[in-house]
RODO-265984 format. One record per residue (C-alpha): residue in one letter; z, x, y. Coordinates in steps of 0.05 Angstrom, whole numbers, plus 32768, in hexadecimal, padded with zeros to 4 digits. Layout:
RODO-265984
aZXY
...
This chain:
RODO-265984
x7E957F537F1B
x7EC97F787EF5
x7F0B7F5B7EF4
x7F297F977EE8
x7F637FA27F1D
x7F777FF37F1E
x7FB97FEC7F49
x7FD7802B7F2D
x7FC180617EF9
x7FDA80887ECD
x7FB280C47EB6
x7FE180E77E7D
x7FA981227E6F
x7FB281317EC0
x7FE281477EF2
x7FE881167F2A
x7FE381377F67
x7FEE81007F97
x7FF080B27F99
x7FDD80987FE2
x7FDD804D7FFF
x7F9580467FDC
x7F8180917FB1
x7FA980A97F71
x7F9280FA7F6E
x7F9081247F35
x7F8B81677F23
x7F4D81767EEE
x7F5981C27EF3
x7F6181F47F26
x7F1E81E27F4E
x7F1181927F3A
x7F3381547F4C
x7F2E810A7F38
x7F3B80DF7F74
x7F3D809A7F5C
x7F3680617F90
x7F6B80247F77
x7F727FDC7F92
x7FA77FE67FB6
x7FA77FD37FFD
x7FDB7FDF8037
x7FE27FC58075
x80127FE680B3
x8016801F8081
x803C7FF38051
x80177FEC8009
x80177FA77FF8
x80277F937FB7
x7FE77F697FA9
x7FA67F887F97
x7F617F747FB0
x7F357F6D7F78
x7EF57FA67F7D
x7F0C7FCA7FBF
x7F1880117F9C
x7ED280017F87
x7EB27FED7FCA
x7EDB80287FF1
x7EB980557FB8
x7E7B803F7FC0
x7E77803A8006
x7E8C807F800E
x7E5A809C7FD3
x7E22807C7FFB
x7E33809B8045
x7E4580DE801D
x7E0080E58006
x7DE180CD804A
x7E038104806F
x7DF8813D803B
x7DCA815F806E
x7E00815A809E
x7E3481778075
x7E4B81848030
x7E78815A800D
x7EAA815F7FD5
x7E8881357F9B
x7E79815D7F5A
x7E6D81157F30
x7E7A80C87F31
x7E6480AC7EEF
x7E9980AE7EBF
x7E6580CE7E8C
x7E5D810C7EAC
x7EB481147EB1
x7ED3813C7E8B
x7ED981227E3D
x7F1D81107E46
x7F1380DF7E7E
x7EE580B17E58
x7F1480837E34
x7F26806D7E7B
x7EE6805C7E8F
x7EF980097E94
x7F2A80277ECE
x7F0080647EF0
x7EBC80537EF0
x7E9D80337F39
x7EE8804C7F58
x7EF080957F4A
x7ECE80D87F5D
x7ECE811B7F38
x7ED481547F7B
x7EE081997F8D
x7F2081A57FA3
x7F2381B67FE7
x7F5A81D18017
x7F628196804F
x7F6481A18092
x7F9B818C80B6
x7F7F815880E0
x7F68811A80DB
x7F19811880FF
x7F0E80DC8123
x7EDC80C7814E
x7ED180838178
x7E9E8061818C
x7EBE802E81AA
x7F07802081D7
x7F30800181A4
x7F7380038185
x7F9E803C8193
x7F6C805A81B8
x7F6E801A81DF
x7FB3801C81EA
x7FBD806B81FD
x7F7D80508232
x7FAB801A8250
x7FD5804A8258
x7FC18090826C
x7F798083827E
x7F6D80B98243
x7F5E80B981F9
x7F7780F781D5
x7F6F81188216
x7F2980FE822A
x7F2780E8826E
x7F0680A0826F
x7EE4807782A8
x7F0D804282D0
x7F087FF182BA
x7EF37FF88270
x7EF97FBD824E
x7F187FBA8201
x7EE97FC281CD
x7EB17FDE8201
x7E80801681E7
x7E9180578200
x7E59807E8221
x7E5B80BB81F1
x7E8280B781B2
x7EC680DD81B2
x7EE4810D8187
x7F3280F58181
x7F56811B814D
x7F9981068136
x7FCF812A8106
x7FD4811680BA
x801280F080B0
x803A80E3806F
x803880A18043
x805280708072
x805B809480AC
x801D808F80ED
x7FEB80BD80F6
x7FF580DD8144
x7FBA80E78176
x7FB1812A8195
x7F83814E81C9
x7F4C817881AB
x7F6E81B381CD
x7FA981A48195
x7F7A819B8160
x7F5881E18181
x7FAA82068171
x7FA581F18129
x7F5281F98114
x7F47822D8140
x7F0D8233816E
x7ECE82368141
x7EEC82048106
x7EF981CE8139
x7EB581D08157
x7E9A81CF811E
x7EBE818F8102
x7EB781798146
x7E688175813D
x7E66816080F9
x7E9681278104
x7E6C810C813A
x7E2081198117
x7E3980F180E3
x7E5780B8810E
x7E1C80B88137
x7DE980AB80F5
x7E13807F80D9
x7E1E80528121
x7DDA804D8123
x7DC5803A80D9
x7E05800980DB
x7DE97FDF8111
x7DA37FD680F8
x7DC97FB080BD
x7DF87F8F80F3
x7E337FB080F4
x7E527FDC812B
x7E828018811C
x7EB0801D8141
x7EDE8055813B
x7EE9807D80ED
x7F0980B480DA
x7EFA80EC80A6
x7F2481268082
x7F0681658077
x7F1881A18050
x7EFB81E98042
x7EE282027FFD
x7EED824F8011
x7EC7824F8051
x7E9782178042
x7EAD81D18070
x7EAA81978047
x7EAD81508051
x7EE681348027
x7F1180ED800D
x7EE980B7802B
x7EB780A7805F
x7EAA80738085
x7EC8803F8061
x7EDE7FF8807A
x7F27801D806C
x7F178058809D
x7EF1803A80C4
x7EEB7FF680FC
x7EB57FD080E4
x7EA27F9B810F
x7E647F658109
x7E307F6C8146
x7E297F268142
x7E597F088176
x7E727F4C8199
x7E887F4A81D9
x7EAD7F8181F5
x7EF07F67821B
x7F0E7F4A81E9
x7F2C7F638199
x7EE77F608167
x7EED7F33811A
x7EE27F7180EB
x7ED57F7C809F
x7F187F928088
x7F5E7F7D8088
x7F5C7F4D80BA
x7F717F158092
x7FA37F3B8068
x7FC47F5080B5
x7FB67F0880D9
x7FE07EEA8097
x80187F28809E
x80147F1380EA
x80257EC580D9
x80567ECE80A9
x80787EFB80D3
x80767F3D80AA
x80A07F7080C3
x807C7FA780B6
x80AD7FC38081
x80AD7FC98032
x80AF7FA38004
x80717F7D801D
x805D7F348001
x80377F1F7FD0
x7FEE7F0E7FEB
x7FD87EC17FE4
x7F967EBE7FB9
x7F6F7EA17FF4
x7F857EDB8023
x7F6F7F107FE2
x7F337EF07FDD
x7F1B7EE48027
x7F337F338032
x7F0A7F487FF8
x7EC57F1F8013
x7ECC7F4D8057
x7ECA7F918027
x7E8B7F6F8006
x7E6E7F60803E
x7E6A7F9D8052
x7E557FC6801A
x7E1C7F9E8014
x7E057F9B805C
x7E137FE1805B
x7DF57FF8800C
x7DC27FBE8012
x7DDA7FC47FC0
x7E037F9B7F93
x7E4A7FBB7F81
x7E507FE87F38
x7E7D7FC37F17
């Protein structure tokens, strides 16, 4: 494996567009970007100061592999992701880009975040404890947490700014901002792709939860864009041992958050330095799932 830790980057030929918890973006020219997937991990939406080694790679490769599963479904941004086919200027940083960064059109993003579950868990848990409803979906009586839902929903939520929480909305909402004819149209694609991917998941054991995706428009064209279905964007949890009525082991964070939870984080920068064994314990969980997933060994 490469030892190579990308925490932050500095591109000097390119404009930086953006630097997220995880993506640095920048601009190639007027049609191109360079997303580049770091290290860096947050947790409560604070970015902790520890990176875990190979997770831009396995959130990159995870995503190139459902990305070309679901081409049928819909387009997606990806132009190239070998470092040899970049533009000239890019290749001296190949130590740092290649296995972590994508080449893409530039699309403009809609202004919703797409999500879709599977499953009653987390906030849509809590907004079911509480109103009976998720995103304005009226749900049966006496579910239990983590049950499967009858029919996969479509729960949209606004895009919120570094450090701030995303907000659900009803698909009416979502309706005032897409319009009538882009929303049902995200509203299928969002959950053909779920659906293949629930399925292929849990022949390899795992069960999907909930995700999210971002789209965007090239012109007209509705693309699939940033990443898909990644143990980042997505509840992963192992088939083995589920049982709905009770919170599901997944293959993410959880250790990073159980340790935050222990030591009493308070949910504010500056966050702590990461103890190896906590790293390296959050890092197996990624792993594990790429190659459950991939069935592949990582491009390091």
């Amino acid at each position: 494996m490469s030892k190579v830790h990308v925490i932050d980057t500095d591109i000097k030929e390119l404009k930086l567009l953006s630097k997220g918890k995880v993506r640095d973006i920048y601009e190639v020219d007027a049609e191109t970007l360079l997303i580049i997937t770091t290290d860096r991990i947050s947790a409560y939406d604070v970015i902790m100061p520890t990176p875990i080694e190979d997770k831009g790679k396995i959130l990159n490769q995870i995503t190139l592999f459902w990305m070309e599963m679901c081409k049928d479904i819909v387009p997606n941004h990806l132009i190239a992701s070998n470092v040899d086919d970049y533009p000239e200027v890019l290749h001296k940083y190949k130590d740092q880009l290649q296995g972590r960064s994508v080449l893409v059109k530039k699309a403009k993003p809609l202004p919703i975040e797409c999500i879709v579950r599977g499953y009653i868990t987390g906030s849509g848990w809590k907004d079911y404890l509480a109103t009976g409803k998720v995103s304005g979906h009226e749900l049966p009586k006496g579910l239990q947490e983590s049950e499967m839902l009858e029919k996969p929903l479509f729960t949209p939520s606004t895009k919120a700014d570094l450090g701030e929480h995303d907000e659900n909305i009803t698909v009416d909402k979502a309706m005032e901002m897409l319009g009538s004819d882009l929303l049902e149209k995200v509203q299928d694609v969002t959950l053909a792709i779920y659906r293949r991917a629930r399925d292929f998941a849990k022949e390899r054991g795992i069960i999907i939860a909930d995700t999210k995706f971002e789209f965007g428009l090239v012109g007209d064209e509705l693309i699939v864009i940033d990443e898909v279905l990644t143990p980042d964007s997505s509840r992963f949890w192992p088939m083995e041992g589920y049982k709905a009525g009770q919170s599901q082991p997944s293959f993410d964070k959880q250790f990073l958050r159980d340790w935050l939870t222990v030591i009493d984080f308070n949910k504010q920068p500056p966050a702590p330095e990461i103890p190896e064994n906590i790293a390296s314990k959050t890092r197996e969980k990624y792993l594990e799932a790429f190659k459950l997933l991939t069935s592949s060994e990582l491009d390091a």
